[in-house]
C-alpha positions as a printed NumPy array, in Angstrom:
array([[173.913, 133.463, 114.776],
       [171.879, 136.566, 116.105],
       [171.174, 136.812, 111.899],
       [169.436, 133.608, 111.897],
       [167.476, 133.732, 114.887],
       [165.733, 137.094, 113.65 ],
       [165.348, 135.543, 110.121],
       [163.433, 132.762, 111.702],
       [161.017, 135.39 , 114.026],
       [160.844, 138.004, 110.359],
       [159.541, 134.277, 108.677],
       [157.12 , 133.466, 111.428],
       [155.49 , 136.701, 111.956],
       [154.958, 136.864, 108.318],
       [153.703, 133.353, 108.14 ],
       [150.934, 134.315, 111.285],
       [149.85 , 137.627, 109.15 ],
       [149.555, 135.463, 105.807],
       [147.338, 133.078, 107.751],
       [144.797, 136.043, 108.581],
       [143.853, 136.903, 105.264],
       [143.764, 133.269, 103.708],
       [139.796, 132.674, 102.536],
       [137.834, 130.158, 103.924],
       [137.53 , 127.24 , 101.534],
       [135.13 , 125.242, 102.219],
       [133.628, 121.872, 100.19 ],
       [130.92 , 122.21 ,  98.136],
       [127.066, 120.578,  99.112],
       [126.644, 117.494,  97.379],
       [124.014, 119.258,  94.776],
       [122.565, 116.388,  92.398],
       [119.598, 115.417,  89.99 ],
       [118.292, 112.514,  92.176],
       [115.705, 112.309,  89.119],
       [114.003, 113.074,  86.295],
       [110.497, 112.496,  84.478],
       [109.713, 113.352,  80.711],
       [106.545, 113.812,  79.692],
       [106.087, 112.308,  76.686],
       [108.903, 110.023,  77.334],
       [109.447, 110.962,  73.476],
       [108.432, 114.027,  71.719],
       [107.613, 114.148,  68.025],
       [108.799, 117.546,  66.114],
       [106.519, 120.449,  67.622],
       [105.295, 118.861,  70.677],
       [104.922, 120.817,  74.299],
       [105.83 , 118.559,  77.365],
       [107.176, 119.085,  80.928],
       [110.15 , 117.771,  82.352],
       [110.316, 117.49 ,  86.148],
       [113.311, 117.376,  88.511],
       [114.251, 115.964,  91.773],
       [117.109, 118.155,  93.38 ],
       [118.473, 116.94 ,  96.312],
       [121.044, 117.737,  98.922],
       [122.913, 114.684,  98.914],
       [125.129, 115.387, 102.304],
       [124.102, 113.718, 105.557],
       [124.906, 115.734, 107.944],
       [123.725, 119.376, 108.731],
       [127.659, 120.773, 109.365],
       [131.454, 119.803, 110.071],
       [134.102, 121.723, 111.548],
       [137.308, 122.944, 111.175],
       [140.374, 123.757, 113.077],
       [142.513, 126.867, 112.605],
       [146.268, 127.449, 114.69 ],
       [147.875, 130.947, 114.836],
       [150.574, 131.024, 116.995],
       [149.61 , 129.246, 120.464],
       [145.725, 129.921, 119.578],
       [143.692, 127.643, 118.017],
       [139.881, 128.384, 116.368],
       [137.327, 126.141, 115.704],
       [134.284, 127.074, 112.56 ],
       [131.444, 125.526, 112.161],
       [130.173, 125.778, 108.66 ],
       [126.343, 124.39 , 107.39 ],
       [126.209, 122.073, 104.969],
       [123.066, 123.416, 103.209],
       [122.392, 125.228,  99.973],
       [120.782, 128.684,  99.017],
       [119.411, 128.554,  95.206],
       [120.141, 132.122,  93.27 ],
       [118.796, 130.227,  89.886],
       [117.612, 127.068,  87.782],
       [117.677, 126.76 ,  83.889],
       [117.951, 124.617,  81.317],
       [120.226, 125.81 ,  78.449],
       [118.723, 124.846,  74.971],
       [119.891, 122.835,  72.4  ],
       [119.535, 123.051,  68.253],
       [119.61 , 120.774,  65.646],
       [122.106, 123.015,  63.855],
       [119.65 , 123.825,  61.304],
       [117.913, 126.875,  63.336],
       [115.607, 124.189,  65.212],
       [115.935, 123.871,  69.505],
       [114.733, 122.173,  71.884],
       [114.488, 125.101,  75.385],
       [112.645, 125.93 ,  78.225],
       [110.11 , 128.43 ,  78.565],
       [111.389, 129.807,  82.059],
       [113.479, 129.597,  84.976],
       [113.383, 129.535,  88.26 ],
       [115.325, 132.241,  90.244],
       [115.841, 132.173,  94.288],
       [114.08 , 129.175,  94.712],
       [115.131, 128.788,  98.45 ],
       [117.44 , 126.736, 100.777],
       [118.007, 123.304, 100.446],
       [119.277, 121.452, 104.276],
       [121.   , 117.923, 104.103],
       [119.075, 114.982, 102.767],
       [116.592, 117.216, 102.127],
       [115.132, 117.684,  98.019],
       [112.54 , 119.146,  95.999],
       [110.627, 118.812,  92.911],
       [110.837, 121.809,  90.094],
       [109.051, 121.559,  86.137],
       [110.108, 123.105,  83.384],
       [107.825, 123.448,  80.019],
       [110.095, 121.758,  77.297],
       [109.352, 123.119,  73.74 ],
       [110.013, 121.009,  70.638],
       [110.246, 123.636,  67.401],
       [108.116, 122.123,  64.229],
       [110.607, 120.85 ,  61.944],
       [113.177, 119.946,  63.879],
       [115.399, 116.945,  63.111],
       [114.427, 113.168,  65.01 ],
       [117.22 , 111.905,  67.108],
       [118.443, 112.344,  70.886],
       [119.529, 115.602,  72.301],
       [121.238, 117.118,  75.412],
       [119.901, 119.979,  76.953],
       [121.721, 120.774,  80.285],
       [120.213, 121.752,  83.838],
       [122.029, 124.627,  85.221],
       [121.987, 125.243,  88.961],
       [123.443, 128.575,  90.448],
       [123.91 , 127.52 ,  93.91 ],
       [125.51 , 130.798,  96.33 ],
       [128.992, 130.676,  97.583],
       [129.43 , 127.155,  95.795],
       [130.221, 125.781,  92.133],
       [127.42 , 126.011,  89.59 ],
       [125.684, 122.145,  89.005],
       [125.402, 121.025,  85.489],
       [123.587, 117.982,  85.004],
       [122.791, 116.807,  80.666],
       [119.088, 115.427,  80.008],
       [118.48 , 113.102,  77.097],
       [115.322, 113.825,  75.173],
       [114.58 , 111.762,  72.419],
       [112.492, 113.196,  69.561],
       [111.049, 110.655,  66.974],
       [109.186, 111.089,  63.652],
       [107.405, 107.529,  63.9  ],
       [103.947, 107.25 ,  64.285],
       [100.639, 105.312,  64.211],
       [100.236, 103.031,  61.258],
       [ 96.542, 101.668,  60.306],
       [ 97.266,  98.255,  58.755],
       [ 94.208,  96.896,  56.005],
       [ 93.497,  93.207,  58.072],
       [ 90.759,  92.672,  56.068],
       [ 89.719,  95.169,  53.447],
       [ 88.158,  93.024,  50.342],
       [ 88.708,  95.152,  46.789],
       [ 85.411,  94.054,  46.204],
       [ 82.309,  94.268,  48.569],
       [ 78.836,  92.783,  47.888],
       [ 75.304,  95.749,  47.577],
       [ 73.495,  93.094,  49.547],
       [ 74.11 ,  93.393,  53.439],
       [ 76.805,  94.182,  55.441],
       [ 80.749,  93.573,  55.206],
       [ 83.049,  93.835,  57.705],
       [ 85.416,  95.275,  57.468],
       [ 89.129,  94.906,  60.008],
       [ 92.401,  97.137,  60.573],
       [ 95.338,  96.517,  62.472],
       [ 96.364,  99.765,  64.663],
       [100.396,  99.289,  65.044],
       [102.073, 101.869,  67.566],
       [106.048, 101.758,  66.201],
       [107.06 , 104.202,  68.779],
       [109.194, 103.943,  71.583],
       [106.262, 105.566,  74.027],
       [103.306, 104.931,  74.358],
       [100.202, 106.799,  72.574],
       [ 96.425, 107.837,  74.001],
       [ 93.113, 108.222,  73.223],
       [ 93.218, 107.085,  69.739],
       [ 90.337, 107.623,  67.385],
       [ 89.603, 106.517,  64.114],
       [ 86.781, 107.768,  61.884],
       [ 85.936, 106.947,  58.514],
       [ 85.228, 110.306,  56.539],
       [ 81.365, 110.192,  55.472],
       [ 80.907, 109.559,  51.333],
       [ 77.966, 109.052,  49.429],
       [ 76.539, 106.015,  48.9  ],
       [ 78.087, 103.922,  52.167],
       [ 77.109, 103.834,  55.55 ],
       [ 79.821, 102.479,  58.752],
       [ 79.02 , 101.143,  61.716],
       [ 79.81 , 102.361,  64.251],
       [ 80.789, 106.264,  63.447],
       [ 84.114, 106.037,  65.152],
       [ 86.658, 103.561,  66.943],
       [ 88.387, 104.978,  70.218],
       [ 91.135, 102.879,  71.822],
       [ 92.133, 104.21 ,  74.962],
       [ 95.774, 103.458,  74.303],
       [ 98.38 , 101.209,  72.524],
       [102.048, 100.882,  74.512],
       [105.143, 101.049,  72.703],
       [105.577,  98.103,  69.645],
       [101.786,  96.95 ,  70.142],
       [ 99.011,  96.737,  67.872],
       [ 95.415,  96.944,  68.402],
       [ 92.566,  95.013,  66.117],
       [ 89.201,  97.066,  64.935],
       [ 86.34 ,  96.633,  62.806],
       [ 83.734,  98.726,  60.959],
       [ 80.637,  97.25 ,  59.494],
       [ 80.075,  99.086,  56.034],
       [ 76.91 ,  98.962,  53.996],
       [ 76.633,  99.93 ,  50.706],
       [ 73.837, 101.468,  49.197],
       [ 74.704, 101.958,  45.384],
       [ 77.594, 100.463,  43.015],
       [ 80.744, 101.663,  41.8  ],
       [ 84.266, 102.53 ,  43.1  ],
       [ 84.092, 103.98 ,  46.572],
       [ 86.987, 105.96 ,  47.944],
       [ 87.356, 105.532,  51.422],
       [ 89.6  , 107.547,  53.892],
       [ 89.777, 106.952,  57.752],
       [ 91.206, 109.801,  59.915],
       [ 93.219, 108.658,  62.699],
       [ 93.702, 110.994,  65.941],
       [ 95.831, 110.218,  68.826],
       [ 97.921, 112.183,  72.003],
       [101.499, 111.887,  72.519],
       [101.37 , 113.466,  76.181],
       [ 99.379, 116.287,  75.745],
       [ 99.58 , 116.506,  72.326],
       [ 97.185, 115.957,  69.818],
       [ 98.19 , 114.458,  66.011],
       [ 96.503, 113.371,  63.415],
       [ 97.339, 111.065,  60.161],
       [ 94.92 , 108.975,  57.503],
       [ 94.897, 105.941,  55.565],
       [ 93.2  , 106.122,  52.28 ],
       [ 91.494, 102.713,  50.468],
       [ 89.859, 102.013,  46.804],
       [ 86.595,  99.107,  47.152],
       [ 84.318,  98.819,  44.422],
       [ 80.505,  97.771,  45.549],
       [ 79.269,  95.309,  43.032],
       [ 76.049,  92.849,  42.553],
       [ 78.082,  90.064,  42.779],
       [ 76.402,  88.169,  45.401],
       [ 78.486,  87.216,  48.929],
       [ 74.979,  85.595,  49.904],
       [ 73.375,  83.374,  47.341],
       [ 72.589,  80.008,  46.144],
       [ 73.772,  77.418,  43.569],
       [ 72.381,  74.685,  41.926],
       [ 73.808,  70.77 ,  42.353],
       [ 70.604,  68.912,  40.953],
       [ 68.579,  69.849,  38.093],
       [ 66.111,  67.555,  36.516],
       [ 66.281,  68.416,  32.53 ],
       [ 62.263,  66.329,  31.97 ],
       [ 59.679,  64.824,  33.922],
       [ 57.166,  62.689,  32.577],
       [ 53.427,  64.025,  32.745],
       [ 51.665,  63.485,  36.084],
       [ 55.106,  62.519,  37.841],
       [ 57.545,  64.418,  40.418],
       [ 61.385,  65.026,  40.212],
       [ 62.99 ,  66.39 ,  43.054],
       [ 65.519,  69.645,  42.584],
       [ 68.043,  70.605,  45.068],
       [ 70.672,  73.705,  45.841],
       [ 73.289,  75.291,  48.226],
       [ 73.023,  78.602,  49.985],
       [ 76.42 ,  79.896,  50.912],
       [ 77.32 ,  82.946,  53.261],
       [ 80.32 ,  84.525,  52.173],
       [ 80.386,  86.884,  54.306],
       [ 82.56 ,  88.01 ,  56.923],
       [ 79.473,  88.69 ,  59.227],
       [ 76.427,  85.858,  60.648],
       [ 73.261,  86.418,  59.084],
       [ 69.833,  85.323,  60.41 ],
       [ 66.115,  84.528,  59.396],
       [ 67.879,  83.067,  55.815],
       [ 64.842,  81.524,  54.04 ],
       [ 64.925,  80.339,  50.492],
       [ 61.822,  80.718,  48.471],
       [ 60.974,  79.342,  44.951],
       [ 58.883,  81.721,  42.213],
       [ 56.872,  79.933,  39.445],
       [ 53.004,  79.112,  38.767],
       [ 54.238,  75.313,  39.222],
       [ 53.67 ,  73.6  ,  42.235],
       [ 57.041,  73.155,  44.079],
       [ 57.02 ,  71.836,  47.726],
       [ 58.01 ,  73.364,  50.318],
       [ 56.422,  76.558,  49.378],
       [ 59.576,  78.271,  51.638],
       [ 62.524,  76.482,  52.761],
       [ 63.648,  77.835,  56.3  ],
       [ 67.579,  77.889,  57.142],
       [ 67.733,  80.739,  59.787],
       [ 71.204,  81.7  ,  61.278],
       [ 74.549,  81.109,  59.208],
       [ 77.547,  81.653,  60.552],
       [ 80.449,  83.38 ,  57.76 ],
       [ 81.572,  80.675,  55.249],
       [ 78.353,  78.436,  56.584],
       [ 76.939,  76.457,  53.659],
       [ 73.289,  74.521,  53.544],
       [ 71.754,  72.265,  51.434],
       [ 68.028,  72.373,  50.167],
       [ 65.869,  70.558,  47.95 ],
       [ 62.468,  70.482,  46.056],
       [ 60.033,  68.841,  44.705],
       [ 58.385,  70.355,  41.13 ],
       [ 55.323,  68.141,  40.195],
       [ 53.861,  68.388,  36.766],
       [ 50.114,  67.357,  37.445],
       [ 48.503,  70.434,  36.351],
       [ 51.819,  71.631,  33.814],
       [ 51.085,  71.91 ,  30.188],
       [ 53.186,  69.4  ,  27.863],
       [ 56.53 ,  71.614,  26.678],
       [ 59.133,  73.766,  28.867],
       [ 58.728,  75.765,  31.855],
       [ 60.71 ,  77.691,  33.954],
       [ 61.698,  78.036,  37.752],
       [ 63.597,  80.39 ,  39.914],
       [ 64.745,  80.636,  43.592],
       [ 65.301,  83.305,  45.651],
       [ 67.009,  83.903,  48.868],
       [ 66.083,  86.048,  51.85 ],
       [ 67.918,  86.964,  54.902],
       [ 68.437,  89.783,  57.687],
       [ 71.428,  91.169,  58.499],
       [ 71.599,  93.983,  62.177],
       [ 68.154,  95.476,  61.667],
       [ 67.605,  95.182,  57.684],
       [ 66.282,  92.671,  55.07 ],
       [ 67.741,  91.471,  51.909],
       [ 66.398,  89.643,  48.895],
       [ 69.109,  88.386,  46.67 ],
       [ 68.684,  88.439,  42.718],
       [ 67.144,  84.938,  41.439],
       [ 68.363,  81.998,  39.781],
       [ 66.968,  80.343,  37.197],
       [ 66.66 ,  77.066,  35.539],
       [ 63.787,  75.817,  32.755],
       [ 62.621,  71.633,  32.656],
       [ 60.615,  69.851,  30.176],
       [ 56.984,  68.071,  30.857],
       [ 56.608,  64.807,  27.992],
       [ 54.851,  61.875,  27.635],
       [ 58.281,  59.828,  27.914],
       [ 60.463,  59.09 ,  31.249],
       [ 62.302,  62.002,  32.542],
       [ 65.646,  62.357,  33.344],
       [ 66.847,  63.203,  36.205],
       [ 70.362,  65.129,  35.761],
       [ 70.84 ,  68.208,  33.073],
       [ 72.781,  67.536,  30.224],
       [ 75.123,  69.752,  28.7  ],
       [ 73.862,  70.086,  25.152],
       [ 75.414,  71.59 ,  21.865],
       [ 74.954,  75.25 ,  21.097],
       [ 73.997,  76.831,  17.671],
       [ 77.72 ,  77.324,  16.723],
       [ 78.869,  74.247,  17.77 ],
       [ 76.292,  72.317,  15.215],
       [ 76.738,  74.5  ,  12.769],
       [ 80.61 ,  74.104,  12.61 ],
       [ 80.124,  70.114,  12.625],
       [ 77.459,  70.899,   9.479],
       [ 80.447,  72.831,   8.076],
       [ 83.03 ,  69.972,   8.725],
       [ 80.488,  67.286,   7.179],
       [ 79.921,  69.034,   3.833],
       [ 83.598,  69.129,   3.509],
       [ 84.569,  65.882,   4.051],
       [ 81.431,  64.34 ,   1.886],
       [ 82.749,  64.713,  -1.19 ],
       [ 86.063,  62.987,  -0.377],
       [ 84.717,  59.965,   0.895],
       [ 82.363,  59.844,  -1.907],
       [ 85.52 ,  59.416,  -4.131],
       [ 87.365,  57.116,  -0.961],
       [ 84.178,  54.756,  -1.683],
       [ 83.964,  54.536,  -5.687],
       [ 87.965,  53.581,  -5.388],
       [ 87.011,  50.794,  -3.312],
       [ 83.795,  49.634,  -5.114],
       [ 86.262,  49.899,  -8.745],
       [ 88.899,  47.781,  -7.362],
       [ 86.641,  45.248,  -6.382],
       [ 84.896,  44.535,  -9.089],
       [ 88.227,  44.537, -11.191],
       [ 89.215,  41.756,  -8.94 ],
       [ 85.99 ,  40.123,  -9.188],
       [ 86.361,  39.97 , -13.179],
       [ 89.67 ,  38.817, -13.291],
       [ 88.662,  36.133, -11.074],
       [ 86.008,  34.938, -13.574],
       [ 88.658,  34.958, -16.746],
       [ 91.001,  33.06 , -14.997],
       [ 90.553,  29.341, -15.606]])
């Protein structure tokens, strides 16, 4: 019995001694990334950018306590619930083909953070050149003293898509005379948005834009934005034309082009047709002639005026249109009388005039000839036969004479071998 009872006081001294040296555990600050900001929101392959944090001490109140027994004694602690910062990094991350995405510091004793209480720290995030598009992990490490390290994984999203220029309205062929606009479609395929976009057209010989450049302040992500230059050519033949686009993702500045083949012709987008000739008029008489003007254009024009050339007198000496919107057609007519005209043919032509911005334009002329006669005229132009055309019929008749030379005598021969017989027969 007297065995027992000094095995239980051996057990309980030990116990009280044990109890002394135990270590103080106590439960970690509630460390977390209240948030984060990217900027970009997402990086293209070598682009600089900041990432900021919002640490925070997540624990409400400023301490707790604890009770320790020894014996018959009891102690209370009081512990703080705050948090003393040794260091904060982010680890980097790599594509696995020698490409990473890191941090270009970190922050070391960065202070105490008390209950409910949180700061804001950036780090400069650095996209290598190269590096392969998709969505990466780096991790926030946060040495905080006497507690756990905080890891915390950020998802940064690098992307190879950029700005496309789309050709809205880019003819293959452009009229010398005037102005042609000219229309793209900027289309932002990203998943951020993109700044201060500018597009120039590179200068080449022979063309002029208007205006020099196009600046859009910004598209967001999966929009478009329409724009127009006004090009004027001043000589013909195949034009290259390139158009450098420049535009910030964050605070980084790319650049791409577009490249597209016109060729500047004579062919007229603002001219004039004829829908009434008259192909005679008698001596001393009138006939009346009449057109169309058409703008083809994708621009108005103004001051249009159409203007007849020929020592006949035509009235009106001018015929005045003025403004014409794109696709705009007008009709116009004129009389040609033949009072003072010598008897035989003569010839007429039109001309049209116009202003497009600040400049002038004369279009080539049309043409059409009428004859002056003693007889009625007609009103309408015929079509008539060419050279070839009679010729080949001449060709076609001098064949064909011969047999219905023989076609005839065959006829003529059996009818007066019927006419015979008739007079033998009784």
């Amino acid at each position: 019995m007297k065995h027992k009872i000094w095995i239980v006081i051996l057990l309980s001294m030990l116990f009280a001694t044990l109890t002394c040296f135990i270590p103080d555990i106590r439960a970690d600050p509630s460390i977390i990334i209240d948030d984060y900001v990217l900027t970009p929101s997402v990086f293209m392959p070598g682009d600089v950018g900041t990432l900021k944090l919002t640490i925070k001490n997540a624990e409400a109140t400023n301490t707790r306590t604890s009770t320790t027994t020894s014996g018959s004694t009891s102690t209370v602690y009081t512990y703080g619930r705050g948090a003393e910062f040794n260091d904060i990094w982010i680890n980097e991350v790599s594509d696995g083909n020698g490409k990473e995405i890191r941090a270009s510091l970190n922050y070391e004793d960065t202070g105490y953070l008390a209950p409910s209480a949180s700061f804001d720290i950036t780090f400069k995030i650095i996209v290598d050149q190269g590096i392969t598009e998709g969505i990466y992990f780096p991790t926030v490490g946060i040495d905080i003293d006497l507690y756990t390290d905080v890891t915390f994984p950020i998802p940064i999203n690098v992307s190879n898509e950029t700005i496309s220029l789309l050709s809205t309205s880019v003819p293959s062929k452009i009229s010398k005379s005037g102005s042609t606009q000219i229309t793209f479609t900027a289309v932002n395929s990203r998943e951020s948005k993109l700044s201060n976009i500018i597009i120039t057209p590179k200068t080449i010989e022979g063309v002029e834009f208007t205006p020099e450049s196009v600046f859009i302040e910004s598209i967001n992500s999966h929009s478009s934005e329409d724009l127009s230059f006004s090009l004027k050519p001043i000589e013909k033949g195949i034009k290259n034309l390139t158009f450098n686009i420049s535009y910030e993702n964050g605070n980084n500045i790319h650049t791409s082009s577009i490249n597209k083949t016109v060729e500047i012709i004579d062919n007229l987008d603002v001219g004039s047709i004829f829908t009434s000739i008259p192909k005679s008029i008698k001596k001393g008489e009138s006939s009346r002639i009449t057109l169309e003007v058409y703008n083809a254009k994708t621009e108005a024009i103004t001051g249009v005026m159409m203007t007849p050339i020929s020592d006949t007198t035509i009235l009106p000496s001018q015929y005045f249109i003025g403004a014409m919107d794109p696709d705009d057609v007008f009709s116009a007519s004129f009389d040609i009388f033949t009072d003072n005209l010598e008897y035989g043919n003569h010839t007429v032509e039109f001309e049209v005039s116009f202003k497009q911005g600040n400049d002038y334009y004369n279009t080539p002329t049309i043409s059409t000839s009428f004859s002056v006669g003693k007889n009625a005229g007609s009103s309408f132009q015929r079509a008539e036969s060419t050279s070839s055309e009679i010729q080949s019929q001449s060709d076609l008749l001098m064949t064909c004479l011969p047999v219905l030379l023989i076609i005839i005598i065959i006829i003529v021969s059996i009818f007066i071998w019927k006419w015979k017989n008739r007079r033998k027969s009784p």
